[in-house]
C-alpha positions in Angstrom: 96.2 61.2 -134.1 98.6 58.9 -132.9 101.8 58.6 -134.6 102.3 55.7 -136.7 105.6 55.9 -138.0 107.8 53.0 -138.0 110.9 53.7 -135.7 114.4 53.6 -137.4 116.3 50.3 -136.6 119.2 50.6 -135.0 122.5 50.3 -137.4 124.6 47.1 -136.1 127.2 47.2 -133.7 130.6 48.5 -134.6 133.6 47.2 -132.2 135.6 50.3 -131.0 138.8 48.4 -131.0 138.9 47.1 -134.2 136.0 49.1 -136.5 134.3 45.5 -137.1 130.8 45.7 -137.7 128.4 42.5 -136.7 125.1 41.6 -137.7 123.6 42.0 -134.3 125.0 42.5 -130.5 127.3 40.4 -129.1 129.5 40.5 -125.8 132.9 39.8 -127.6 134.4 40.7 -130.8 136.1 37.6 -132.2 138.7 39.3 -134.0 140.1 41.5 -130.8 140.5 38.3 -129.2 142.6 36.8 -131.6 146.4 37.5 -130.8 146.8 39.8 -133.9 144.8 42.1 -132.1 143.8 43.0 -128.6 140.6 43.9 -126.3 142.0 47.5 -124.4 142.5 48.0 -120.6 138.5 49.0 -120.5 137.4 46.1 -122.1 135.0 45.2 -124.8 133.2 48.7 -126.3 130.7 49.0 -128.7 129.6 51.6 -130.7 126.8 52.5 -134.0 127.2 54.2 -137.1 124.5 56.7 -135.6 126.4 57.2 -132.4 129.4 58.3 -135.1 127.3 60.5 -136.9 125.9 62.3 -134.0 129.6 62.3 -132.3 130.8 64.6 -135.0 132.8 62.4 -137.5 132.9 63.2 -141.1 134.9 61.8 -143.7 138.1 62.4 -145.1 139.2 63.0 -148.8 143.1 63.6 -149.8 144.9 62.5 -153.3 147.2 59.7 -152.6 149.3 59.2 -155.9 148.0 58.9 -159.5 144.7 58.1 -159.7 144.5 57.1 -156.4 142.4 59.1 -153.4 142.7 58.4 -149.8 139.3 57.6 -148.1 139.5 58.2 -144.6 137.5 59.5 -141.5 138.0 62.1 -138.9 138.5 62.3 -135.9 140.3 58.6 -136.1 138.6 55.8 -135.2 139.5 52.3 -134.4 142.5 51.1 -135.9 142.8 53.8 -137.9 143.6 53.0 -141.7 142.3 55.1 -144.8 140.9 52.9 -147.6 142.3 54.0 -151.5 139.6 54.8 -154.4 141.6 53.6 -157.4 140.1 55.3 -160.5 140.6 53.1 -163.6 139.4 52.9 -166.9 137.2 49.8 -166.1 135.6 51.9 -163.3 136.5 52.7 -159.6 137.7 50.5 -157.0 137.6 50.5 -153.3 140.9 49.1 -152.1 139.9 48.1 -147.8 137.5 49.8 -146.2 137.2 51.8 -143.3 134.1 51.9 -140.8 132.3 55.2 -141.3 130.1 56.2 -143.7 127.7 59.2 -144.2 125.4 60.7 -146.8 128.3 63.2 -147.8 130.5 60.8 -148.6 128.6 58.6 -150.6 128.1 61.7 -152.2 131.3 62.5 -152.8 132.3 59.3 -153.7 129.3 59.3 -156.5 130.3 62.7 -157.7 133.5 61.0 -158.8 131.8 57.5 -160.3 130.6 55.6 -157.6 132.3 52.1 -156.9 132.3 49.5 -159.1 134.4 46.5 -157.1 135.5 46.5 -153.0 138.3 44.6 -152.5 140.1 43.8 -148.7 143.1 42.9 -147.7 141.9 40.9 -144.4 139.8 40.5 -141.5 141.6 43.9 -139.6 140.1 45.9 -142.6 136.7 44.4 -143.3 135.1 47.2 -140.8 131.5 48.5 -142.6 132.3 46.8 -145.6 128.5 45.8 -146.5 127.3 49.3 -145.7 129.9 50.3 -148.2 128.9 47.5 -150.0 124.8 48.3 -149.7 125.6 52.2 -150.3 127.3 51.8 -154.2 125.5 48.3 -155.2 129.5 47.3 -155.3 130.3 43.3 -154.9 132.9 42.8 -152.4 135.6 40.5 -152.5 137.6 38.4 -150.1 139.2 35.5 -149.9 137.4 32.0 -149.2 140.5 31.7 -146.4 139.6 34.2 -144.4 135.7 33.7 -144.4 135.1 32.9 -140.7 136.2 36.4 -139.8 133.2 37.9 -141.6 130.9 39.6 -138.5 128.1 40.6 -141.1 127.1 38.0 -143.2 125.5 39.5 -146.8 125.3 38.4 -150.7 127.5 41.4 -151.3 130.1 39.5 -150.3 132.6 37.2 -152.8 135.1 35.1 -152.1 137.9 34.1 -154.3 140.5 31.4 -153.9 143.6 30.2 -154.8 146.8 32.5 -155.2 145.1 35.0 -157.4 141.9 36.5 -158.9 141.5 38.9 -161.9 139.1 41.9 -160.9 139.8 43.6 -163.7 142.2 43.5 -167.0 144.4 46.3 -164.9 143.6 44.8 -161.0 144.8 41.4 -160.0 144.3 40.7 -156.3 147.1 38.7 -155.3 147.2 36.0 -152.2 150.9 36.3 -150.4 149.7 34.1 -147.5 151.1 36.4 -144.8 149.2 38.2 -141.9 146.4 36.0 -142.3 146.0 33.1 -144.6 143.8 34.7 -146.8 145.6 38.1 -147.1 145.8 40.2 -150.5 147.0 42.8 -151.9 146.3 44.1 -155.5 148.3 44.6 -158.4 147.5 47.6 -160.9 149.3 47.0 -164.2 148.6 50.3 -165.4 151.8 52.3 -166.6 154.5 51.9 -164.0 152.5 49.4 -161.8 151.2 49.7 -158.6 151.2 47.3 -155.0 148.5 48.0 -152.7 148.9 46.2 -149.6 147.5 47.3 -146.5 149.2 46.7 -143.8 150.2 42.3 -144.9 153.1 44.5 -146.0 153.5 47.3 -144.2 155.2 51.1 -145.3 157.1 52.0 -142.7 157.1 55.7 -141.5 160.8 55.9 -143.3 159.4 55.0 -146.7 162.3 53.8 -148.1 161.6 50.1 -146.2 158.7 48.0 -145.8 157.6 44.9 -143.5 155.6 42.1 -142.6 154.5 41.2 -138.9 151.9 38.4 -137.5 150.8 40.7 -135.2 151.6 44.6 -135.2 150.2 45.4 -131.7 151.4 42.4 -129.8 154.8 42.3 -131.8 154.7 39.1 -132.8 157.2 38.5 -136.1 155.6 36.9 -139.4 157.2 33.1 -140.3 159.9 33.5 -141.9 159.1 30.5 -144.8 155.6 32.6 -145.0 158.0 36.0 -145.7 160.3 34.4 -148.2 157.6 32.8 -150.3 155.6 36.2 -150.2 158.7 37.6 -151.5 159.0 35.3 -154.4 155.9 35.5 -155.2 155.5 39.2 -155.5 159.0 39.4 -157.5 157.1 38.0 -160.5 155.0 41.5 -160.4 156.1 44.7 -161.9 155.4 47.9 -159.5 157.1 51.4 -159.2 155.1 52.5 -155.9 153.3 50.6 -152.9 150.4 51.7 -150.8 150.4 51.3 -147.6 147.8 51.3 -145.1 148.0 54.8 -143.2 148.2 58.0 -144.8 150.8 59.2 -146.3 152.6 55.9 -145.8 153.7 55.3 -149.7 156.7 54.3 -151.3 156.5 56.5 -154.2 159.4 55.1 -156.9 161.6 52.0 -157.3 159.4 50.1 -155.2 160.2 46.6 -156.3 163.9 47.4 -155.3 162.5 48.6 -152.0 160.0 45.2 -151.5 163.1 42.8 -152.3 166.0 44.6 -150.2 162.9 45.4 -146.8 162.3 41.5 -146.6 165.6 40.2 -147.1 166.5 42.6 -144.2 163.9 40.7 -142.4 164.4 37.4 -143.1 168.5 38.1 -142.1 167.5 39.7 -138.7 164.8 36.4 -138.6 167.2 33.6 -139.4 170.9 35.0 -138.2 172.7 33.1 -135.3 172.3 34.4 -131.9 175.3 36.6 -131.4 
């Protein structure tokens, strides 16, 4: 008899330079293009969730801080960044996202709750977010600035405006307008407060100092008015650690200290007199 099964669809392109996935193929990837990333020496590349899977990567699981795990996937891919599952008592959240995603991670992931919210810090990060998004029956949410860098338009997605947005009574996702215009990072009020910021403020591998660039690959320094009124915005919070973007790339205690004194070091080196 002949067979009659339905073959399975192809999973949308993923952009090896960036981990963005899009709704269907395309010869560009809008957000390499943009000067806050780049297209590498070979050019546009393209790759599937499949192709992942069958290449041999598998995800990554290490504890990050307090009620805080590190999602991640291995080998690296793409830009590289781990996402954070922050374990609250309102229910998980997914802080970023990264692109890969397999059966044993959902898994894993379930085992310890499932996801209740997915939150992003901007376009860089969005990656697989509605497969994430699709796999836990999570909402995701962005901000209305950054919209036209979705590549996978879905109703999963939820965008916020204005400075800030209240996830939960512990989460407030918090606009410093650096980066990209519609940049966050989230607040966690619990005990002695945590910043989680991607890379719109970055840890820096000595991580005693953090930054803020416009561009990390092309080296292109943030505004300094944008820096300053980030600063004086996040002042107002309360936060004894900040999460970076990479592993390992925390600044465990006295972090508000650390946040002030990193970008007022920037904005001297920004706004001193040439020598």
């Amino acid at each position: 008899m002949p067979d009659t099964t339905a073959p399975t669809p192809p999973t949308p392109p993923i952009c090896r330079g960036c981990g963005t996935q899009y709704t269907a193929p395309r010869p560009d990837c809008p957000v390499c293009l943009d000067e806050r990333q780049y297209v590498g020496p070979a050019g546009q590349q393209w790759t599937t969730l499949t192709e992942l899977r069958e290449a041999g990567h598998t995800g990554r699981f290490e504890e990050e801080g307090p009620g805080v795990l590190g999602v991640g996937v291995t080998p690296q891919f793409a830009i590289g960044q781990r996402a954070l599952l922050i374990r609250t008592a309102a229910g998980n959240v997914l802080w970023d996202c990264v692109p890969y995603l397999d059966d044993a991670m959902v898994r894993a992931v379930e085992d310890l709750g499932g996801i209740d919210h997915i939150a992003i810090s901007h376009p860089h990060f969005y990656s697989s977010m509605v497969e994430w998004a699709h796999a836990f029956d999570a909402p995701v949410h962005l901000h209305e600035a950054d919209r036209s860098w979705v590549g996978r338009p879905d109703p999963s997605l939820h965008f916020w405006s204005g400075t800030t947005h209240r996830l939960t009574d512990e989460l407030t996702l918090i606009n410093p307008g650096i980066h990209f215009p519609g940049s966050a990072v989230l607040h966690w009020s619990t005990g002695d407060g945590a910043l989680f910021t991607g890379d719109v403020i970055n840890v820096c591998p000595d991580n005693n100092w953090v930054t803020s660039m416009y561009s990390y690959p092309n080296h292109i320094p943030e505004r300094p008015t944008a820096v300053r009124a980030a600063s004086t915005l996040l002042s107002t919070y309360h936060f004894d650690r900040i999460y970076g973007a990479w592993w390992h790339r925390v600044v465990p205690t006295h972090a508000n200290k650390t946040l002030t004194r990193s970008l007022d070091r920037y904005l001297a080196f920004e706004e001193s007199p040439t020598p």
